[in-house]
Phi, psi and omega in degrees: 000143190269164216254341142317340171276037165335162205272161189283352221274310184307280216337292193303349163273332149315309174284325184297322173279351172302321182295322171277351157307314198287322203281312176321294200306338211279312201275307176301349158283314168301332195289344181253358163279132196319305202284008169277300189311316175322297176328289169345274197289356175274312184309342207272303195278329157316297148350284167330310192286306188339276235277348152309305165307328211265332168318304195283339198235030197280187185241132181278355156271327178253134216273154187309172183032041184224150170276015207216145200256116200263138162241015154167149192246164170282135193264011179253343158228039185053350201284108172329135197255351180178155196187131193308166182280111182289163160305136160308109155305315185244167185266148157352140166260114205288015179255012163311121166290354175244038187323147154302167181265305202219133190290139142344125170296326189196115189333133172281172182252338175242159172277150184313126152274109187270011184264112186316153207233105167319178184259152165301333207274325184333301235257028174235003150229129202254340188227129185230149201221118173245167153222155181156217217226204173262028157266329182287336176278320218103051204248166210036028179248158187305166190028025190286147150212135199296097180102344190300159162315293214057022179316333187229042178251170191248044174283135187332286194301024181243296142347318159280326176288326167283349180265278265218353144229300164321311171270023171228347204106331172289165225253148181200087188251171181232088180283339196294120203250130162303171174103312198295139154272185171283329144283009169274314180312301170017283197286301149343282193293012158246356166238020159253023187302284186326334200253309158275020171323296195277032163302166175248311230232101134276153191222114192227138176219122175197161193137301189330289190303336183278324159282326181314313206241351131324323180295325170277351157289350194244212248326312172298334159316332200232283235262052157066355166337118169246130178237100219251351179206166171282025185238329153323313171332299172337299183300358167242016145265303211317327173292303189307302197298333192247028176291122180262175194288005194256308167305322160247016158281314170287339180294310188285297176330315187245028143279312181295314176304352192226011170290325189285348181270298179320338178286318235244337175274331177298297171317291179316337149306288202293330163290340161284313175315296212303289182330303170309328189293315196304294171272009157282322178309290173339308183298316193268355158308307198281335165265343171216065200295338195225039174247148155306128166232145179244127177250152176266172162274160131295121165278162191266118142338295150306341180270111183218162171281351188251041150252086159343297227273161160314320180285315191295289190306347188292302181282335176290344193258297202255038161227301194288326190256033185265305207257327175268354151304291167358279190295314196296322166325312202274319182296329180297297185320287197274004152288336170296311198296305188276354156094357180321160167260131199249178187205108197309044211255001158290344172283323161313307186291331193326119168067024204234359215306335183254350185279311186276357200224164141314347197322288212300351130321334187070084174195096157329322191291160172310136141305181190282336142344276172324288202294330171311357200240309206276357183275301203310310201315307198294308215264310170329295170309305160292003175264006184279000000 
């Protein structure tokens, strides 16, 4: 606010001492005229009786020098339980930050109450539950540590726990293992059984691990790769990207001889997920029967426009978005059957793999970015 705009309270205290320089001056004109003094003292006698009555007839409720009106007292210590707002001894101090905008039509009878209020939408997950994988820890965001809380990292589930627990109070865990597969979440959600019975909000994002990284042993399988962990990956974008037309000539060759084994250990991945996806669905009727659950999609890492090259579209169409369609199929399905809330985020990342993700660091996972896209998208939905 510019500092001429003052509040009306400052105006009316300011015209009120102008009035009273001018009524002085007024009076100091006067004071040697007869009919001033005459004023005076009739007024002097007037006054006097007025204010001998009103001495006799005060309300025995209201304490000297105060304007405010008691409108009920407490029966347990006699003490006024509420009283219109007195009037102000001094005027406002108008160099005040919190100056008013625009005066009151009419003096309040009680004072403002200012204690924040929960939101509506707070109160409808009082226990919040995350499960997953390392999209769910955070993993490659600043202050990420690896088995740590990872509480003040900047990951979807932290984001959703701060709108809808930490600041009310509410109960919030994190289950979530790098790594983990569908059948490690399983095993978790059965010896976390007791502890999430009473959730309202489970939040699962798992799949990744079960295609991601089989899918890059079969690939690394056809460009001659020998890859024995995931901290081997890099060296096989690091190949794909810097693929000359001679080398993927050899690629598409010796991908067509080895596509029908790849179809055939992968589909069969994806038919162990489903079976798991099946008995985690199960586990959490029965262990957490009145909680929301939300499941994610898998995203493509790769897919960007600015993977160019022939060989990059080559692995992006017919390997990575072949199989993780797949696994996304089975997830779409059993959020329809079981009524789950599903949350897309491979249609989020779609054509996004370097705005939202790490690749170019050669890290699959979200940037801070990424989890952000998957918080808004995740909180929109459970606020229908």
């Amino acid at each position: 606010m510019r500092a001429e705009k003052l509040c009306p309270e400052a105006f009316h205290y300011f015209s009120m001492k102008f009035s009273m320089k001018f009524s002085m001056k007024g009076y100091k004109y006067m004071k040697n005229k007869f009919r001033g003094v005459l004023a005076v003292l009739l007024s002097v006698l007037l006054i006097l009786p007025l204010a001998a009555c009103n001495s006799n007839t005060k309300d025995p409720n209201v304490t000297d020098g105060s304007s405010s009106v008691t409108l009920g007292t407490n029966t347990e210590n006699g003490e006024p339980t509420d009283r219109t707002t007195e009037a102000p001894t001094e005027a406002p101090d108008a160099t005040s930050s919190e100056l008013l905008t625009e005066a009151p039509t009419e003096a309040p009878t009680e004072a403002p109450t200012e204690v924040p209020t929960e939101p509506v939408d707070a109160s409808k997950y009082k226990k919040i539950v995350v499960f997953g994988d390392s999209i769910s820890t955070g993993y490659g965001l600043t202050n990420y540590v690896a088995g740590g809380s990872n509480k003040n990292v900047s990951n979807f589930a932290n984001a959703v726990a701060n709108k809808y627990a930490r600041v009310y109070g509410k109960t919030f865990y994190n289950f979530a293992v790098d790594g983990d597969q569908s059948a490690d979440l399983l095993a978790v959600i059965k010896r976390k059984a007791e502890i999430i019975e009473d959730a309202d909000l489970i939040l699962i994002s798992i799949g990744g691990n079960d295609i991601m990284i089989p899918m890059f042993l079969q690939l690394a399988g056809v460009m001659g790769i020998s890859v024995t962990s995931y901290k081997d990956v890099p060296a096989v974008f690091d190949k794909i990207l810097k693929a000359d037309t001679a080398y993927t000539e050899e690629f598409k060759k010796n991908f067509e001889e080895n596509k029908s084994i790849m179809d055939s250990e992968l589909f069969s991945l994806i038919d162990d997920y489903s079976t798991t996806l099946n008995m985690i669905s199960e586990e959490l009727k029965k262990s957490a029967p009145n909680a929301k659950i939300v499941l994610q999609t898998v995203y493509n890492p790769i897919d960007d426009a600015l993977f160019a090259t022939e060989l990059m579209q080559l692995v992006k169409k017919e390997i990575a978005e072949k199989y993780i369609e797949k696994l996304n199929d089975v997830i779409r399905k059993k959020a329809e059957t079981d009524g789950y809330t599903i949350i897309d985020t491979y249609a989020l990342f779609k054509g996004k793999g370097m705005t939202y993700t790490n690749i170019m660091k050669m890290d699959i996972h979200p940037n801070a970015l990424g989890h952000s896209t998957i918080a808004e998208a995740i909180i929109d939905a459970i606020d229908k």
